[in-house]
MDAnalysis code that builds the backbone (N, CA, C; Angstrom):
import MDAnalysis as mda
import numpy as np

u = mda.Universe.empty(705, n_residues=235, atom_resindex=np.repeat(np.arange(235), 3), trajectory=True)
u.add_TopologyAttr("name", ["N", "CA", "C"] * 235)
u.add_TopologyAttr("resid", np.arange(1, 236))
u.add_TopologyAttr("resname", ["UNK", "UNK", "UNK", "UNK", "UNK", "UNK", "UNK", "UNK", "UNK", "UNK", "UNK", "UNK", "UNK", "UNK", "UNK", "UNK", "UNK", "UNK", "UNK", "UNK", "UNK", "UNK", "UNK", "UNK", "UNK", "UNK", "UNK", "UNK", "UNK", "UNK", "UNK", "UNK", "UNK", "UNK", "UNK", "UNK", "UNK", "UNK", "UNK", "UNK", "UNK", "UNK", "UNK", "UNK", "UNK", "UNK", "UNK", "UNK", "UNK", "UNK", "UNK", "UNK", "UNK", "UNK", "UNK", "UNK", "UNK", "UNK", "UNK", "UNK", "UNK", "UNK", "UNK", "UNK", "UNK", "UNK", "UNK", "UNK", "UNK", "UNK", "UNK", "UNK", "UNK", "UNK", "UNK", "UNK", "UNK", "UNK", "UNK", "UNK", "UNK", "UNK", "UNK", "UNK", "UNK", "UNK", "UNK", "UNK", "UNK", "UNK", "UNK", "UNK", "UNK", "UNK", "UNK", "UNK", "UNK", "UNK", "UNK", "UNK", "UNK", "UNK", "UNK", "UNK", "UNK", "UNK", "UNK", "UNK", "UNK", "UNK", "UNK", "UNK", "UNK", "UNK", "UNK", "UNK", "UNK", "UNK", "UNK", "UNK", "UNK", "UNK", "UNK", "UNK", "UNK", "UNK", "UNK", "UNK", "UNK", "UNK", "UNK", "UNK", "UNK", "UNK", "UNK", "UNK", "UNK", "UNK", "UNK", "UNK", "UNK", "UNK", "UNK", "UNK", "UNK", "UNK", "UNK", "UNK", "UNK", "UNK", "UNK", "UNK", "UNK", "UNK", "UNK", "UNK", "UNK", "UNK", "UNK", "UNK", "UNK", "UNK", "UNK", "UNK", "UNK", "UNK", "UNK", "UNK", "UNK", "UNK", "UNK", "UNK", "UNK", "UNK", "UNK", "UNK", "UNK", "UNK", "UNK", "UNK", "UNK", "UNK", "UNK", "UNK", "UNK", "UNK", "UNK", "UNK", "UNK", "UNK", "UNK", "UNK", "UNK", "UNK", "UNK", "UNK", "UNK", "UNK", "UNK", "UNK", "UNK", "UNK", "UNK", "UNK", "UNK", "UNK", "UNK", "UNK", "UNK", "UNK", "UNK", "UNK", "UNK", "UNK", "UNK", "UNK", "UNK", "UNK", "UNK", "UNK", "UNK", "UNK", "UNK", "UNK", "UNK", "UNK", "UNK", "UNK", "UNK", "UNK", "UNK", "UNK", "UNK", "UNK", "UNK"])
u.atoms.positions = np.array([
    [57.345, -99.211, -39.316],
    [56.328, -98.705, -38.394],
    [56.653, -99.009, -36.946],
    [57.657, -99.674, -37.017],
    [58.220, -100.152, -35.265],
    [57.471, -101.410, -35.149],
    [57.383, -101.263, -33.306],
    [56.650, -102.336, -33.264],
    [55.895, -101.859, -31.224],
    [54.823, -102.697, -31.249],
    [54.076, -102.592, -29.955],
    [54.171, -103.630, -28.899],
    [55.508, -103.855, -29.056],
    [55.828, -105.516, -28.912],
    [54.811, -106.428, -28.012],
    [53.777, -106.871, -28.558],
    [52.488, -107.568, -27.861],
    [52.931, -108.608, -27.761],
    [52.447, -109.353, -26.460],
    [53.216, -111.426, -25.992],
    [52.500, -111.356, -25.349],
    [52.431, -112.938, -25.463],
    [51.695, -113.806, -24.546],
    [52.686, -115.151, -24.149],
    [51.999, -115.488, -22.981],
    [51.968, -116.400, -22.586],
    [52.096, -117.196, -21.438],
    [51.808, -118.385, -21.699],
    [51.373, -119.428, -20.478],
    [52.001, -119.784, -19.206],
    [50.871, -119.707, -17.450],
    [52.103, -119.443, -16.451],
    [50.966, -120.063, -15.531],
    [51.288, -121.602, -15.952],
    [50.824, -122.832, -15.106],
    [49.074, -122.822, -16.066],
    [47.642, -122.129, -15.036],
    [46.984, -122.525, -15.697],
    [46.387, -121.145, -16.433],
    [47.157, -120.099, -16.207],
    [46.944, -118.687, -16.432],
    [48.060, -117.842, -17.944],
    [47.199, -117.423, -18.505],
    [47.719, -116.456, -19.724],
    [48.080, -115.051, -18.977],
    [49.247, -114.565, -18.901],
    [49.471, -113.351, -19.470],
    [50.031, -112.646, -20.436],
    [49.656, -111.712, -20.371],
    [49.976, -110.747, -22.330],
    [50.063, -109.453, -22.013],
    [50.799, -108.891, -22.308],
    [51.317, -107.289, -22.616],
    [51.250, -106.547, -24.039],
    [51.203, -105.346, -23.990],
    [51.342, -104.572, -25.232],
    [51.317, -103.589, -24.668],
    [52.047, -102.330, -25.948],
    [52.300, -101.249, -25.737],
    [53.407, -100.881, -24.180],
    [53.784, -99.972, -23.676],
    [54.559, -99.568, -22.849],
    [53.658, -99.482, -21.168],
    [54.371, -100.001, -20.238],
    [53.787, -99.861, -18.955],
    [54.131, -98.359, -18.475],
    [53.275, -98.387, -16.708],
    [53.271, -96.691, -16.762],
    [54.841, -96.546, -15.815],
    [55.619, -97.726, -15.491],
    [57.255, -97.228, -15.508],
    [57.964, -96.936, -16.320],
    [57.810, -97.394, -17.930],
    [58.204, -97.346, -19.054],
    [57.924, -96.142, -19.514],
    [56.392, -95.528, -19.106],
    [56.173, -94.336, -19.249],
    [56.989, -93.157, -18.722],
    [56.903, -93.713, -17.267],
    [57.603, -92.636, -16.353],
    [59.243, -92.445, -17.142],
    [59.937, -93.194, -17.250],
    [61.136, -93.259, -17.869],
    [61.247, -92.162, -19.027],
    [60.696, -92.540, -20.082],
    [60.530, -91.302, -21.056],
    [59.712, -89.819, -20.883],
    [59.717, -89.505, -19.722],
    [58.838, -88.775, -19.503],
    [57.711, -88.268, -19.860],
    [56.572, -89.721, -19.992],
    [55.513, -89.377, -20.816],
    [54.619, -89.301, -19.615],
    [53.690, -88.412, -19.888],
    [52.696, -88.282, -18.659],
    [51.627, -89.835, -18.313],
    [51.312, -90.033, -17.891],
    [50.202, -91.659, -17.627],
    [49.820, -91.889, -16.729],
    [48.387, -92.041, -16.760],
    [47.424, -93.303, -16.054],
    [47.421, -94.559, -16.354],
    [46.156, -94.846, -15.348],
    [46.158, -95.857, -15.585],
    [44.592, -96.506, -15.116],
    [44.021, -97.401, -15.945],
    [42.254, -97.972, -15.367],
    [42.913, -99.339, -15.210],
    [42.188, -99.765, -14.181],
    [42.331, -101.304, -13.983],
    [40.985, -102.077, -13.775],
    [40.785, -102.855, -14.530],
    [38.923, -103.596, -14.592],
    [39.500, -105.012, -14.124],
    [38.228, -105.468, -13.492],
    [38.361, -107.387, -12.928],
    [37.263, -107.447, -13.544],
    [37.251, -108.505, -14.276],
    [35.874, -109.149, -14.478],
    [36.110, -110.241, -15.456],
    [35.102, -111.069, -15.123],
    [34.702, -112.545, -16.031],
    [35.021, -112.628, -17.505],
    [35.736, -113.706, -17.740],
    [35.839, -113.590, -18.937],
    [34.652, -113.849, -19.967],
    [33.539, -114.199, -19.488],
    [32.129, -114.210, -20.319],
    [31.347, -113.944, -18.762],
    [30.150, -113.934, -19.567],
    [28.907, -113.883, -18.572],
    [29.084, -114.872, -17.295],
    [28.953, -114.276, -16.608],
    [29.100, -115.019, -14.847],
    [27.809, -116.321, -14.998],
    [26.655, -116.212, -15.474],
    [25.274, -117.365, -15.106],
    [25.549, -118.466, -16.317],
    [26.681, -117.934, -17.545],
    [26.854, -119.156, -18.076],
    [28.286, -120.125, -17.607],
    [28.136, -121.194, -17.330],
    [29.415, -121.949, -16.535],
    [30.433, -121.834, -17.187],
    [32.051, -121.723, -16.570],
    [32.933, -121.721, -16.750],
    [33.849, -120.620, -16.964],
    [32.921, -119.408, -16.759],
    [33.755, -118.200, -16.372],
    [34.385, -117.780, -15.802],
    [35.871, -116.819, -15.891],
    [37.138, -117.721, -15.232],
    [37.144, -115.455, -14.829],
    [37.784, -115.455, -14.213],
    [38.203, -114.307, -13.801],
    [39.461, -113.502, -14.616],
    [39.227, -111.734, -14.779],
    [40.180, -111.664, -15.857],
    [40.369, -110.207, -15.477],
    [42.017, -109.997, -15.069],
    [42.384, -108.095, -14.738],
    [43.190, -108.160, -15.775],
    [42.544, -106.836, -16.313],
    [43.085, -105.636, -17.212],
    [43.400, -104.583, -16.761],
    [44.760, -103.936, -17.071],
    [45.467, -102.301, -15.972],
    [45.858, -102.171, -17.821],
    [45.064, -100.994, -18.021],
    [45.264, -100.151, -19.551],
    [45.857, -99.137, -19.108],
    [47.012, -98.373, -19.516],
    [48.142, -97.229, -19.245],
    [47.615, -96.094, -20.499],
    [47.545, -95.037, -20.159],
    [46.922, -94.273, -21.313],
    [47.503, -93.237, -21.053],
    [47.751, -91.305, -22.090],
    [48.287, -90.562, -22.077],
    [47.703, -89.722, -20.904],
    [48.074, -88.721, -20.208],
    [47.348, -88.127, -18.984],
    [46.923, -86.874, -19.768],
    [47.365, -86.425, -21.033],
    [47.242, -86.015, -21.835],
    [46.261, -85.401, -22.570],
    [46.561, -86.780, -23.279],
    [45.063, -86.818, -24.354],
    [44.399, -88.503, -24.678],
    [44.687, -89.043, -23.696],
    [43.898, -90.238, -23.187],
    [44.244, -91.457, -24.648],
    [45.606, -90.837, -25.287],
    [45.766, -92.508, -26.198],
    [46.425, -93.376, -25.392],
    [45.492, -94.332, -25.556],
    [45.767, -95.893, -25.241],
    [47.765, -95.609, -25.513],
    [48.676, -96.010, -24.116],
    [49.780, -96.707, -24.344],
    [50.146, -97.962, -24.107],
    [49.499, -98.845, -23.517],
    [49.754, -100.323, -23.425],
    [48.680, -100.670, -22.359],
    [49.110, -101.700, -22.067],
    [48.005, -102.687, -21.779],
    [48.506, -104.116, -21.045],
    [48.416, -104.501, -19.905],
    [48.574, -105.845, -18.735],
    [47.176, -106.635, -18.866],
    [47.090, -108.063, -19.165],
    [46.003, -108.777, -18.525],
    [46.788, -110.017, -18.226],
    [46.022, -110.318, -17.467],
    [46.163, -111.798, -16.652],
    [45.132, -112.349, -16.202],
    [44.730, -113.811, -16.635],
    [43.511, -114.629, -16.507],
    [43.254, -115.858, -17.448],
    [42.405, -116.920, -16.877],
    [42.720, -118.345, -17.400],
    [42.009, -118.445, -18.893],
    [41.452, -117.529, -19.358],
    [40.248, -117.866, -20.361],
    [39.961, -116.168, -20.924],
    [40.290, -115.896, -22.280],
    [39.690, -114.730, -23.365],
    [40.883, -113.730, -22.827],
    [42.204, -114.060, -22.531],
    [43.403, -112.782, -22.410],
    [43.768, -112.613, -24.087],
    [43.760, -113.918, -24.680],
    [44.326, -113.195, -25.933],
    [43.566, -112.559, -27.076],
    [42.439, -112.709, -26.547],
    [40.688, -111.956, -27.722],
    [41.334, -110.460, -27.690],
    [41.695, -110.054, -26.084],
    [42.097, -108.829, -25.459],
    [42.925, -108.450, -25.715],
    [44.067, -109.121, -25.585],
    [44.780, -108.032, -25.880],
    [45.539, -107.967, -27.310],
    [44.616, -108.447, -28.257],
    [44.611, -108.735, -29.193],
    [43.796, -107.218, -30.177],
    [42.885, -106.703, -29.566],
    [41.577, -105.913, -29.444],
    [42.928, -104.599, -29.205],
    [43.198, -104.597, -27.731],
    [44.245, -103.322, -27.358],
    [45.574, -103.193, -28.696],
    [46.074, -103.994, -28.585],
    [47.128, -103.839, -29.656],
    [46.663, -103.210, -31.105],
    [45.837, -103.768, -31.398],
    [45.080, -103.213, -32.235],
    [44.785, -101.649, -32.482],
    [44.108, -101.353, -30.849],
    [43.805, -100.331, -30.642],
    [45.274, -98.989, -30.504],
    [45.574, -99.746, -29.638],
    [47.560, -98.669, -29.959],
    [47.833, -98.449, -31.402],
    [48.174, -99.413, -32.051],
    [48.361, -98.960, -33.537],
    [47.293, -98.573, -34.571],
    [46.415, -97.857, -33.900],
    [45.347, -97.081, -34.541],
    [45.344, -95.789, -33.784],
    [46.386, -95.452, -32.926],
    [46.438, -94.191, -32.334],
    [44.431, -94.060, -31.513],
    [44.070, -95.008, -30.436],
    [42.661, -94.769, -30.123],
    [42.839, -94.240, -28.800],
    [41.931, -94.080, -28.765],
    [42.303, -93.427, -27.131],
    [41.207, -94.224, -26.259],
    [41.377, -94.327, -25.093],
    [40.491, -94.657, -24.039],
    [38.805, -94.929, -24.134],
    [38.264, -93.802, -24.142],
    [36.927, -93.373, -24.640],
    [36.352, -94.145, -25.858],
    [37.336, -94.486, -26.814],
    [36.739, -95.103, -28.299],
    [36.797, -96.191, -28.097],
    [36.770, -97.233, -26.903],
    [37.098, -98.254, -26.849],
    [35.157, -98.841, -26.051],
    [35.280, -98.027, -25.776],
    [33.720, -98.050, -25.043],
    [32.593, -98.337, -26.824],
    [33.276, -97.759, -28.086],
    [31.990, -97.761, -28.926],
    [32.454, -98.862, -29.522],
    [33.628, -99.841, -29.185],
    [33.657, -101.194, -30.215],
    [32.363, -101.832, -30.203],
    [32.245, -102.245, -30.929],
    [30.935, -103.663, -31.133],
    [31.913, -104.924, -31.414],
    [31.865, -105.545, -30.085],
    [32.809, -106.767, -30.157],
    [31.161, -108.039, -30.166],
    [31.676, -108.933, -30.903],
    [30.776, -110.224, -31.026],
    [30.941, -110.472, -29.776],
    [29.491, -111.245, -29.143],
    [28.523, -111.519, -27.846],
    [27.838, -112.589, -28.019],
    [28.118, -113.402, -27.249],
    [27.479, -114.780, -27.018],
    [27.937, -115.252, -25.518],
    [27.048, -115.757, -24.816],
    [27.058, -115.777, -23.042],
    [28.577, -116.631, -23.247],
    [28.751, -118.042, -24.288],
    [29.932, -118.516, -23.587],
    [31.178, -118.132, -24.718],
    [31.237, -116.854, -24.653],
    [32.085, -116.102, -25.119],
    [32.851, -114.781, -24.720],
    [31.431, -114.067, -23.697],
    [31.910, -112.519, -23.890],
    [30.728, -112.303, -22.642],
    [30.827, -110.268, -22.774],
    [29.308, -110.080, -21.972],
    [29.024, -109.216, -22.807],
    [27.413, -109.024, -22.628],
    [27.520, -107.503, -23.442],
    [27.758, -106.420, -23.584],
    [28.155, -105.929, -22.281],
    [29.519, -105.243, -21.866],
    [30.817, -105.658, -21.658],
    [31.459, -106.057, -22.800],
    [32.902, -106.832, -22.237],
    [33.489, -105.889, -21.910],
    [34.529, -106.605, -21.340],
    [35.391, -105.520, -20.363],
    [36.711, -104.429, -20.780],
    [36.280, -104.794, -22.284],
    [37.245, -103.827, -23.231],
    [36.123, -102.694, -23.256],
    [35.127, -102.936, -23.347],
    [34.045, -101.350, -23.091],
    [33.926, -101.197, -21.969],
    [34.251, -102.111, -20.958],
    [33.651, -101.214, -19.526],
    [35.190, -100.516, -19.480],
    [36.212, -100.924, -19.518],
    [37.433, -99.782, -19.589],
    [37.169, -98.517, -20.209],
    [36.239, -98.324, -21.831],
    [36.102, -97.275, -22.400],
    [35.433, -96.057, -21.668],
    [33.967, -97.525, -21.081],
    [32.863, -96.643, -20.233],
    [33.616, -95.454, -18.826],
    [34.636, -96.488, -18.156],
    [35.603, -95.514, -17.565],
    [36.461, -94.330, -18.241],
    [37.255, -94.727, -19.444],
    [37.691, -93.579, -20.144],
    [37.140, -92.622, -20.326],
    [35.308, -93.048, -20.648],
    [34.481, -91.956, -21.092],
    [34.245, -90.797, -19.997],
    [34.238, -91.343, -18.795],
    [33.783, -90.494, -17.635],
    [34.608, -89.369, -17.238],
    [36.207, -90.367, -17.787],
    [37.376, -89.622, -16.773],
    [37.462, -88.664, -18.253],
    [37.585, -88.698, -18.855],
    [37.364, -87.571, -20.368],
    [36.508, -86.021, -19.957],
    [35.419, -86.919, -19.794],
    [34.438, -85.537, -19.736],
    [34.253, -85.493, -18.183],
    [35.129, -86.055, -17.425],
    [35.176, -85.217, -15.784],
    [34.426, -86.026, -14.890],
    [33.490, -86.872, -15.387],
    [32.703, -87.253, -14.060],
    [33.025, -88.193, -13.430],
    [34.135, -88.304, -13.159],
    [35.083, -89.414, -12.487],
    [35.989, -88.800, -12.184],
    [36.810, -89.209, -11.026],
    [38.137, -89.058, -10.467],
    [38.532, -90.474, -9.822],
    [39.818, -91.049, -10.078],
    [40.165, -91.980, -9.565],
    [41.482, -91.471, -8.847],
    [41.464, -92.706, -7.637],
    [42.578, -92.743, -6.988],
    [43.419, -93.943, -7.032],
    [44.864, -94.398, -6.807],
    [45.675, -95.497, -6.819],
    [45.829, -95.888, -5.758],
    [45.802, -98.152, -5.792],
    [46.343, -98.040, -4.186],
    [47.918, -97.506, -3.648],
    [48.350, -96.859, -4.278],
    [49.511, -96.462, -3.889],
    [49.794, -95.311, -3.697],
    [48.508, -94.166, -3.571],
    [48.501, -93.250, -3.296],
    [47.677, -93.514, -1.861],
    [47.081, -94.213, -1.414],
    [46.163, -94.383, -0.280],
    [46.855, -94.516, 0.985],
    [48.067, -94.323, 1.204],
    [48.984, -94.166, 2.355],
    [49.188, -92.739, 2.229],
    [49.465, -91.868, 1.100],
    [49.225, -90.523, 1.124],
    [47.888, -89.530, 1.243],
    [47.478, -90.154, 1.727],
    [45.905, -89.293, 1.657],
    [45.845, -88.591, 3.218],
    [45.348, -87.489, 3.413],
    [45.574, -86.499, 4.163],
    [44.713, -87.400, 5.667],
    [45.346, -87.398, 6.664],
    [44.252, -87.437, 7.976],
    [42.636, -87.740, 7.925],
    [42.094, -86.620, 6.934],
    [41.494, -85.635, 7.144],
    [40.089, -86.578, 6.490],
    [40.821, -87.026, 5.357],
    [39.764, -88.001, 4.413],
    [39.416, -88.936, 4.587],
    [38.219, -89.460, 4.113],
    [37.301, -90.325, 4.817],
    [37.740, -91.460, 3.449],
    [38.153, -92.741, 4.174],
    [37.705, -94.044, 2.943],
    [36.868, -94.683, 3.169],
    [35.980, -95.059, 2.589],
    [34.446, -95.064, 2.348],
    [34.376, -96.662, 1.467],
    [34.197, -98.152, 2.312],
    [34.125, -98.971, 2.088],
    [32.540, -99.581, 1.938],
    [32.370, -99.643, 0.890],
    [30.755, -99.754, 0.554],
    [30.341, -100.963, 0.794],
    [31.265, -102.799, 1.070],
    [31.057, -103.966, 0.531],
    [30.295, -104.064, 1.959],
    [29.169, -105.458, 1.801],
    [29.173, -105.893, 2.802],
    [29.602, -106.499, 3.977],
    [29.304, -106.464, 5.301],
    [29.791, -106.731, 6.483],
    [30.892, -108.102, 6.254],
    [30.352, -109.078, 5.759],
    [30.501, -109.945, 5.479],
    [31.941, -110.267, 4.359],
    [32.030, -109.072, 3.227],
    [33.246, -108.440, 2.858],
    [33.974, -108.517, 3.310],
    [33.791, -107.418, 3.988],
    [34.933, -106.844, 5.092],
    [35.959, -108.177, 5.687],
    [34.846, -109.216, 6.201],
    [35.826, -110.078, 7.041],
    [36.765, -110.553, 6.733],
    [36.823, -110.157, 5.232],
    [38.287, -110.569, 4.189],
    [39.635, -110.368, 4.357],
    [38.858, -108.719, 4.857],
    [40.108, -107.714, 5.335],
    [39.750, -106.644, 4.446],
    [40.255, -105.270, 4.821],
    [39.759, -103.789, 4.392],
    [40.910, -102.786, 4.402],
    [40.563, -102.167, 4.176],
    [41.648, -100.755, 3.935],
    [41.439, -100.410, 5.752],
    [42.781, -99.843, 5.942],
    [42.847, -99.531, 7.911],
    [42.395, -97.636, 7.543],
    [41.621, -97.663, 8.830],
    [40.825, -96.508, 9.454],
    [39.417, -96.425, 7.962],
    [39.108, -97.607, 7.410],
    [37.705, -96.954, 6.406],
    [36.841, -97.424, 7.299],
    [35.576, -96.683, 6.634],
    [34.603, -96.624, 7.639],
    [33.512, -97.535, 6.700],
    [32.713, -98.725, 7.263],
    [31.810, -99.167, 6.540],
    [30.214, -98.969, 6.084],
    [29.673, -98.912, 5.340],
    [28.542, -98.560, 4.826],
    [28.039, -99.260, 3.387],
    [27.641, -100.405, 3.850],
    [26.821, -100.995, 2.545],
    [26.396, -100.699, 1.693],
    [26.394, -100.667, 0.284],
    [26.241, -99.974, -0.619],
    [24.543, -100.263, -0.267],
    [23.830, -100.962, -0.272],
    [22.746, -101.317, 0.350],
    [21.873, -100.122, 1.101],
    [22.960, -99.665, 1.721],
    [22.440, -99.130, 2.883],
    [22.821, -97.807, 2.842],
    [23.727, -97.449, 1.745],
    [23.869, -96.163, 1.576],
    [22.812, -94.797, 1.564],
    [21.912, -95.234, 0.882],
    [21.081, -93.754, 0.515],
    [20.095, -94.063, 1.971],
    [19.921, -94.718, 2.502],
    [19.540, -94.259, 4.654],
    [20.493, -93.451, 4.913],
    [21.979, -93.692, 4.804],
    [23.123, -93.398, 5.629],
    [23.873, -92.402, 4.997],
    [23.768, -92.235, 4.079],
    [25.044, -90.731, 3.487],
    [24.708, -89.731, 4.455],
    [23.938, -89.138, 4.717],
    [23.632, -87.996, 5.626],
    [24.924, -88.519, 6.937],
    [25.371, -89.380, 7.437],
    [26.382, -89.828, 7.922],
    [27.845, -88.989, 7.750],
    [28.094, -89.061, 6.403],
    [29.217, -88.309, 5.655],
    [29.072, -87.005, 5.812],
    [30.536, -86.138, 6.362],
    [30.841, -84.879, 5.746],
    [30.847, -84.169, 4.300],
    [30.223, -83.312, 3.852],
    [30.292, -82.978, 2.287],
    [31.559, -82.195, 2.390],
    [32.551, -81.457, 2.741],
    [33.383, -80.944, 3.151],
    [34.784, -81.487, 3.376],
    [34.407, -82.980, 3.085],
    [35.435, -84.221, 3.553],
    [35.646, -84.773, 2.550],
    [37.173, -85.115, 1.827],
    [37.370, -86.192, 0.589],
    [36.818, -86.900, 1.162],
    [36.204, -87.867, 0.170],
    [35.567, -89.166, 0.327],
    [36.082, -90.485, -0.908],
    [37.121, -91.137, -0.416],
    [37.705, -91.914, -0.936],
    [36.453, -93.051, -1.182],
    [36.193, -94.041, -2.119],
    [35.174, -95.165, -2.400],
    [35.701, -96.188, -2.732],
    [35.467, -97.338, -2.246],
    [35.802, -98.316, -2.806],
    [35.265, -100.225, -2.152],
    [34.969, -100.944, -3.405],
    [34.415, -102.044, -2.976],
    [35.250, -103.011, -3.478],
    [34.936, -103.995, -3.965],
    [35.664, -105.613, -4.186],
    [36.690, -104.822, -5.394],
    [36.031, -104.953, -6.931],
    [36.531, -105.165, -7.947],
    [36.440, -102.804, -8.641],
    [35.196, -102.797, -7.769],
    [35.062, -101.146, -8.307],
    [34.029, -100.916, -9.356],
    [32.981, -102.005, -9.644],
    [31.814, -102.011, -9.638],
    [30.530, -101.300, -9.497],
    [30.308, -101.922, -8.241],
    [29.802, -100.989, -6.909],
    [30.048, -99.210, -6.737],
    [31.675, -99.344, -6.611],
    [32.059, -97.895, -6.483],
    [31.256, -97.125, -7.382],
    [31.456, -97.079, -8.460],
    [31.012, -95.891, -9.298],
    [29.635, -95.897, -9.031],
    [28.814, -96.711, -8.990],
    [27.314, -96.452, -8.710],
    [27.006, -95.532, -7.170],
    [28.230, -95.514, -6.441],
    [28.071, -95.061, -4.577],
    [28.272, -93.579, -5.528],
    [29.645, -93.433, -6.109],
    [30.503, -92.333, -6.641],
    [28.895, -91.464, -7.016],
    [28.319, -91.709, -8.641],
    [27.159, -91.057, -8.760],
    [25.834, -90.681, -8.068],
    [25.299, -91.672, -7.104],
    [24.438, -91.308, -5.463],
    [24.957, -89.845, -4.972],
    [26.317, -89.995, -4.728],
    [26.809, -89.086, -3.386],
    [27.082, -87.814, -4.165],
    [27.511, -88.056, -5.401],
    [27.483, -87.023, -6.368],
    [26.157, -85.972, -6.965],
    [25.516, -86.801, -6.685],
    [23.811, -86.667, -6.735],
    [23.650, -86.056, -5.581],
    [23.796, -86.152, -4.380],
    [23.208, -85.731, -3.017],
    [24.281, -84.818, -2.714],
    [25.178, -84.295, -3.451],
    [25.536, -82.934, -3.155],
    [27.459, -82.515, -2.948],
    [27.784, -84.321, -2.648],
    [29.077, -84.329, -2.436],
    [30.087, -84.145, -3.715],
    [31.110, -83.212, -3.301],
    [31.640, -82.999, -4.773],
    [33.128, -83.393, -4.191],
    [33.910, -83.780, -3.422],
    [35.209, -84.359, -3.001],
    [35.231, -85.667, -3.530],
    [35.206, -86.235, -4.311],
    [34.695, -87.745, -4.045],
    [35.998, -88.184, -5.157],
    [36.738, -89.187, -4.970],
    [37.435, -90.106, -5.892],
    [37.446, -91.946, -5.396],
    [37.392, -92.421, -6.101],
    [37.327, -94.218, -6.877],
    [38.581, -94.437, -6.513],
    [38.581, -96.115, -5.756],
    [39.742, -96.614, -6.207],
    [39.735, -97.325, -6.975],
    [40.597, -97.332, -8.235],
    [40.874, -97.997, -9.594],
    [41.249, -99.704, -9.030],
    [40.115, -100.719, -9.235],
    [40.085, -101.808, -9.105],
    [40.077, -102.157, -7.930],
    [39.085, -100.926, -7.290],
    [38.940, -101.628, -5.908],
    [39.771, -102.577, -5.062],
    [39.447, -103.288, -4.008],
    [39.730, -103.656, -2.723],
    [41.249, -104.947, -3.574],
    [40.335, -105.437, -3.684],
    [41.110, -106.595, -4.907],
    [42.520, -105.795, -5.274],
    [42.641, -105.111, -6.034],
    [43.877, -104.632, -6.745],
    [44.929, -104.048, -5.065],
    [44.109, -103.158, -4.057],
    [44.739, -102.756, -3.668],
    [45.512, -103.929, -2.590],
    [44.581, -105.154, -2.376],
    [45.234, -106.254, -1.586],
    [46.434, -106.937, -2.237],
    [46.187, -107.335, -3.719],
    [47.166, -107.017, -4.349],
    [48.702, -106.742, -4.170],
    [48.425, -105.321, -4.201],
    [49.360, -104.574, -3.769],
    [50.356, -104.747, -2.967],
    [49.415, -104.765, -1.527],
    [49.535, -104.855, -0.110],
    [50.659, -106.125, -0.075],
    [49.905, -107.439, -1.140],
    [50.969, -108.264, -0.328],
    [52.188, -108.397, -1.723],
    [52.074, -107.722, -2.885],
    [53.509, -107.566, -3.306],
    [54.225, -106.923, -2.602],
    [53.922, -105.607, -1.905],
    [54.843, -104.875, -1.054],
    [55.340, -105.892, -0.274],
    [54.790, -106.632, 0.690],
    [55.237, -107.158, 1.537],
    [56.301, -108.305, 0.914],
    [55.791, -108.949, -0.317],
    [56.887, -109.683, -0.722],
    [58.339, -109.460, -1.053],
    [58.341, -108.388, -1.807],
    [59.643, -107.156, -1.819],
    [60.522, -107.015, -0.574],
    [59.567, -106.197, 0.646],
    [60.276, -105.676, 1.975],
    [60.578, -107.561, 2.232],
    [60.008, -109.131, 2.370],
    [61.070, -109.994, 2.760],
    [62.246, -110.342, 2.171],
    [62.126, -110.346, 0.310],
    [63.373, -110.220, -0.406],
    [64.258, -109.834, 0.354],
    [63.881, -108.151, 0.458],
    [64.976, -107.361, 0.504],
    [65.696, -107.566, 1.828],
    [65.060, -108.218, 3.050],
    [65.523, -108.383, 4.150],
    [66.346, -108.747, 4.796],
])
């Protein structure tokens, strides 16, 4: 039957684990792929000791089967990707991952763990009511489009995506009338949370340009400073 070659393991006080094929591995064989990326707690945030936990699931562009799977985080990586592997060698796709009934207990899980909030995303981008964007497409985005930073002021002082414009998710439904309907409207907050709740508002009030960034601000800072680690390598 082959194999999905799933691993783990330990890197100081942090687990990471793989399965199934990444979306370069993809690109290589010329298989079409996305990709969802979720942050979130490895149990319920109000019970103590919940540790922080990203998942980037690679799926067909296709027909949305699950091809592999990245997490990294101090606490519940191997429940996960234990769950995904699983899920690859059951041929599942994205969407079916949203109807697991995984066991729930505050110092265990949430009741949305974050193997269904990935599905809950699969489900959307399936039947359309989602569009996401990558941070690595966000240097290609036309002049023209608006990025649309929802976090608070206070956020921001973290540091932000250059030329977005701010608007509190808070403070959004005063302020959309602000926005062009006529104008992409790029979204995005900490983890991408937030986003989808701005995404359905503005979607609601008439705007139909609208795409998510996949793991929000977080993933794309990320990014930002692997690039930069690379360009000193290479220097």
């Amino acid at each position: 039957k082959g194999t999905v070659g799933t691993a783990i393991l330990k890197f100081f006080d942090l687990a990471i684990a793989v399965t199934g094929i990444s979306e370069k591995q993809a690109q290589a064989k010329n298989i079409r792929a996305a990709s969802i990326i979720v942050h979130a707690n490895s149990h319920v945030g109000y019970y103590h000791g919940a540790k922080p936990l990203s998942i980037k699931l690679v799926y067909s562009s296709d027909n949305f089967r699950i091809l592999g799977a990245q997490i990294i985080g101090a606490d519940g990586v191997d429940k996960r990707i234990d769950i995904l592997s699983t899920a690859i060698q059951h041929n599942a796709c994205v969407h079916d991952l949203d109807d697991l009934q995984l066991a729930y207990a505050p110092p265990y899980g949430s009741a949305r763990d974050p193997i269904n909030q990935i599905g809950m995303i699969g489900q959307n981008l399936h039947e359309g009511k989602l569009k996401l964007i990558y941070s690595q497409q966000i240097e290609e985005l036309d002049s023209e489009s608006v990025i649309l930073d929802i976090r608070s002021a206070k956020e921001r002082e973290a540091g932000f995506i250059e030329r977005s414009i701010n608007i509190p998710f808070e403070e959004l439904r005063e302020n959309y009338q602000d926005l062009y309907k006529d104008k992409e409207i790029v979204i995005y907050c900490h983890t991408g949370a937030k986003s989808y709740n701005a995404y359905r508002f503005l979607e609601l009030m008439g705007f139909t340009k609208l795409r998510m960034l996949s793991g929000g601000y977080k993933t794309y800072q990320s990014a930002q400073s692997l690039n930069k680690t690379k360009e000193a390598i290479h220097a």
